[in-house]
C-alpha positions as CSV (number, residue, x, y, z in Angstrom):
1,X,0.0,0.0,0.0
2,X,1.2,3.1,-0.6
3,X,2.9,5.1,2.4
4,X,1.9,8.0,4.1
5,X,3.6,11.6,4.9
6,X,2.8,14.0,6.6
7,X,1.0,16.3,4.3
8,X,-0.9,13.3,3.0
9,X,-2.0,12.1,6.6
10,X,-3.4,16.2,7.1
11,X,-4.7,16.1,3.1
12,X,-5.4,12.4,2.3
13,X,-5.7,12.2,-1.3
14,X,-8.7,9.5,-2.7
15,X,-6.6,6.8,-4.6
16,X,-3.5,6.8,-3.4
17,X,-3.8,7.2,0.9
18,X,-7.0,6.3,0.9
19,X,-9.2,3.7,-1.3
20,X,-12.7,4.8,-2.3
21,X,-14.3,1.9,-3.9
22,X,-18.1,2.6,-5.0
23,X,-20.7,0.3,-3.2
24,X,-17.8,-1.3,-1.1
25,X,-18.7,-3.8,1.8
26,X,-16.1,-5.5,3.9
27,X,-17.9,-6.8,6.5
28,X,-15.8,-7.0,10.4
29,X,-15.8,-10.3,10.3
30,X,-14.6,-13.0,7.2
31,X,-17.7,-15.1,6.7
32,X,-21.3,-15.3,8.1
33,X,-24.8,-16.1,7.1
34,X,-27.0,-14.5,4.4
35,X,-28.0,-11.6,4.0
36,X,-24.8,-10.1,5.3
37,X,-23.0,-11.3,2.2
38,X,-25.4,-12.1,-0.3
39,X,-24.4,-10.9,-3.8
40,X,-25.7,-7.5,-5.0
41,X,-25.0,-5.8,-8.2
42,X,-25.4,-2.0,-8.4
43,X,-24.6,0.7,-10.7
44,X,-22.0,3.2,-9.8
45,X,-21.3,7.1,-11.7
46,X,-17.8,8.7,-11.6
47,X,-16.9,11.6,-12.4
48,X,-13.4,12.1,-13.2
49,X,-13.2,15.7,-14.6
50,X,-12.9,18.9,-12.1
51,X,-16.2,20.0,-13.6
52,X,-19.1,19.4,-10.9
53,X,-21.6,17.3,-12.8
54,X,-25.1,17.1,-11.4
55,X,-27.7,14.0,-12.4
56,X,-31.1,15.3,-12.8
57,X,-33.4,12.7,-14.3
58,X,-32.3,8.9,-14.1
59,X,-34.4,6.1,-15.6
60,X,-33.3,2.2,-14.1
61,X,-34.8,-0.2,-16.5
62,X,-35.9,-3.2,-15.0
63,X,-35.7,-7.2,-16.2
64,X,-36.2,-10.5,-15.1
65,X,-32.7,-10.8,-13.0
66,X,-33.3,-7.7,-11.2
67,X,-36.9,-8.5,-10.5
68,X,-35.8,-11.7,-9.2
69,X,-32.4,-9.9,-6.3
70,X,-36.1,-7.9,-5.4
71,X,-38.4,-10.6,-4.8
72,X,-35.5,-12.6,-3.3
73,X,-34.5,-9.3,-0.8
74,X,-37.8,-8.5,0.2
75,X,-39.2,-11.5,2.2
76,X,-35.9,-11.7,3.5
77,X,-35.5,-8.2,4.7
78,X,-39.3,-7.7,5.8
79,X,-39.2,-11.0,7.6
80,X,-42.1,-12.6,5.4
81,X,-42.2,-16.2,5.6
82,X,-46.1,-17.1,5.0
83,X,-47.2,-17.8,1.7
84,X,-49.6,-15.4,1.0
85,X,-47.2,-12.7,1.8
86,X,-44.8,-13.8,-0.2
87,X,-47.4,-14.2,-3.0
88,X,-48.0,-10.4,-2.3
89,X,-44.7,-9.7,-3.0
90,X,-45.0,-12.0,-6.2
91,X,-48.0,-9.9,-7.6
92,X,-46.3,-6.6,-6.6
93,X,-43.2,-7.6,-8.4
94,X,-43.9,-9.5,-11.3
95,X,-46.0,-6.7,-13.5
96,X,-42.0,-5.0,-13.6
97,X,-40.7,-7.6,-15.4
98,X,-40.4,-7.0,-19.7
99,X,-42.0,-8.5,-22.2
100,X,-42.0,-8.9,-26.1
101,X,-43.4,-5.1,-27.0
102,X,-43.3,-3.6,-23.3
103,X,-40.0,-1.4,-20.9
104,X,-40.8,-1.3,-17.4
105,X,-38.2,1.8,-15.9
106,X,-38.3,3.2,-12.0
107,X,-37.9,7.1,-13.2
108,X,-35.6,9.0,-10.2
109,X,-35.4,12.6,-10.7
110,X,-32.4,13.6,-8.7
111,X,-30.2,16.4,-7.1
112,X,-27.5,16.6,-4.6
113,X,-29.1,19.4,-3.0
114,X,-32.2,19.2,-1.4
115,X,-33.4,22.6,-1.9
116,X,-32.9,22.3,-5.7
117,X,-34.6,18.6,-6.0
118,X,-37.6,20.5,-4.1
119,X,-37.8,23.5,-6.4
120,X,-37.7,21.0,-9.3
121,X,-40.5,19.1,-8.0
122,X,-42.5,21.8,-7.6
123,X,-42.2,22.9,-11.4
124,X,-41.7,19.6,-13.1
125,X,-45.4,18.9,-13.0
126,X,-46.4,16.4,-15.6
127,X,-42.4,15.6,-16.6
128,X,-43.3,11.7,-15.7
129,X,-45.8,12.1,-18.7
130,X,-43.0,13.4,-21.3
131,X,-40.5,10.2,-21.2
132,X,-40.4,8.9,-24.6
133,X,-38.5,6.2,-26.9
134,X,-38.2,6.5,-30.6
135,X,-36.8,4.0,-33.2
136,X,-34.4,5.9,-35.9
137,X,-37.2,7.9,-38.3
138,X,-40.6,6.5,-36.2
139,X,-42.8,7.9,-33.7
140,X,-42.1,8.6,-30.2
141,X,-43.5,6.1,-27.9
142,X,-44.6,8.2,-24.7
143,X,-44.5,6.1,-21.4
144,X,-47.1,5.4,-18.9
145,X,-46.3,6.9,-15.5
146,X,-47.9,5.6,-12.3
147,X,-50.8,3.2,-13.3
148,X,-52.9,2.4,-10.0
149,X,-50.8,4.7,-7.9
150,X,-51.3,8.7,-7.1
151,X,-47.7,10.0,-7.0
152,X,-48.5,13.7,-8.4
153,X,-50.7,16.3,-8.3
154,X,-51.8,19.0,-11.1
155,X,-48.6,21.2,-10.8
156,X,-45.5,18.9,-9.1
157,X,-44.3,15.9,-9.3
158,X,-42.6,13.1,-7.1
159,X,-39.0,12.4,-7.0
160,X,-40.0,8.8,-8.1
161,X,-42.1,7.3,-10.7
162,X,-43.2,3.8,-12.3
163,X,-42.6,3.9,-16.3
164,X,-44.1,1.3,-19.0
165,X,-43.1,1.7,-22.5
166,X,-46.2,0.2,-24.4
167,X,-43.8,0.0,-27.7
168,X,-45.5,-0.7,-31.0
169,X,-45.0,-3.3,-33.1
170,X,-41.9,-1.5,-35.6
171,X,-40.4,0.0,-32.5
172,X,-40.3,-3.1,-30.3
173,X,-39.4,-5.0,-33.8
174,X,-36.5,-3.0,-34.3
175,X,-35.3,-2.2,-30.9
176,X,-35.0,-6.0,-30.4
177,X,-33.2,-6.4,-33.5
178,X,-30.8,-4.3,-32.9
179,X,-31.7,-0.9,-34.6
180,X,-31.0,2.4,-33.9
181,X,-33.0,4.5,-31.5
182,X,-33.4,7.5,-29.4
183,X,-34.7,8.5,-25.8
184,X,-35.7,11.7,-24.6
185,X,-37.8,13.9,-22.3
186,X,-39.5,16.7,-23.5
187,X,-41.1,18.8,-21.0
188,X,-41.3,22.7,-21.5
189,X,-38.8,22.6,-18.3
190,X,-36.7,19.6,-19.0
191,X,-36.3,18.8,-22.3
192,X,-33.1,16.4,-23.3
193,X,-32.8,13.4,-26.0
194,X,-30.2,10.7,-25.9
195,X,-30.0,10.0,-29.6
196,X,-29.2,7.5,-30.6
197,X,-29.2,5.2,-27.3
198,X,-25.3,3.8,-26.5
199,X,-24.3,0.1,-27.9
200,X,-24.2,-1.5,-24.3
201,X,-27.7,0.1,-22.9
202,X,-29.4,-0.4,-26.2
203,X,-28.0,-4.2,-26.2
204,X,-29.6,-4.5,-22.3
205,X,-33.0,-3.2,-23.6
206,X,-33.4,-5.2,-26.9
207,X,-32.9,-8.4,-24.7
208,X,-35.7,-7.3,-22.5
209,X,-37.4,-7.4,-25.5
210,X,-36.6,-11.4,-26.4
């Protein structure tokens, strides 16, 4: 490991004195039962520039694997051990999970600081409605925010939201096959496109699609 002066011991500098490893967990001891070391997967942002970069609007697409970590966690971490609590947790869960022509997302709209997450809040009303995919040259296919749950009112909006892309049948077509497209928001407030959609995320989605 790498030593330490003085200067360093009164400055610590991340990677070098000090480790910073996202999502880290050493546990005090070396082994022990679940669900102190049960696998977890996560996804981790880092910014390596001396610009301050500030997430606003993340969407965390859902799919059968992660459904699955949930449905596994949940019993576990509520304590639920009857069967028709765990069949709750079944029928809560399982309408996330992809299908052939349909993206299920969790929509976070996020800032470091509070008092700028609450301002937007209060102005994003409606943003949840304004999520869209678009295969290369087609339609945008608007999501569905929310169904059976009242997370907004007529001017705001909440921090989180439930997304299903209803695609139709040439977007889903060629989204699974591999084909270009774009996703964007476009409220009069917020209005950004990711166009087209990188190789790795757009590979994730069309296999939710198979």
């Amino acid at each position: 490991a790498p030593g330490t002066g003085v200067n360093e011991r009164m400055n610590p500098v991340i990677g070098r004195a000090r480790w910073a490893i996202a999502e880290g967990y050493i546990p005090a001891w070396s082994h022990g039962p679940e669900p102190q070391l049960t696998r977890h997967e996560t996804a981790c942002l880092l910014n390596a520039s001396e610009a301050a970069a500030e997430i606003r609007l993340t969407l965390y697409f859902e799919d059968r694997l992660t459904i699955q970590y949930q449905v596994h966690e949940m019993p576990r971490s509520e304590r639920i051990f009857e069967a028709a609590g765990i069949q709750e947790e079944l029928d809560a869960y399982n309408p996330l999970i992809p299908d052939s022509d349909t993206l299920k997302a969790t929509m976070m709209i996020e800032f470091e600081d509070a008092d700028k997450r609450r301002e937007a809040l209060a102005k994003w009303g409606g943003i949840e409605d304004r999520v869209w995919i678009a295969r290369a040259g087609g339609e945008r296919c608007y999501a569905v925010a929310d169904e059976d749950l009242e997370r907004r009112t007529k001017d705001r909006t909440s921090a989180v939201h439930f997304l299903r892309f209803k695609l139709d049948a040439a977007t889903a077509g060629s989204v699974r096959g591999g084909g270009p497209f774009a996703m964007g928001v476009d409220h009069e407030l917020y209005n950004e496109t990711v166009d087209p959609v990188e190789e790795a995320t757009a590979l994730s989605l069309a296999n939710d699609l198979r």
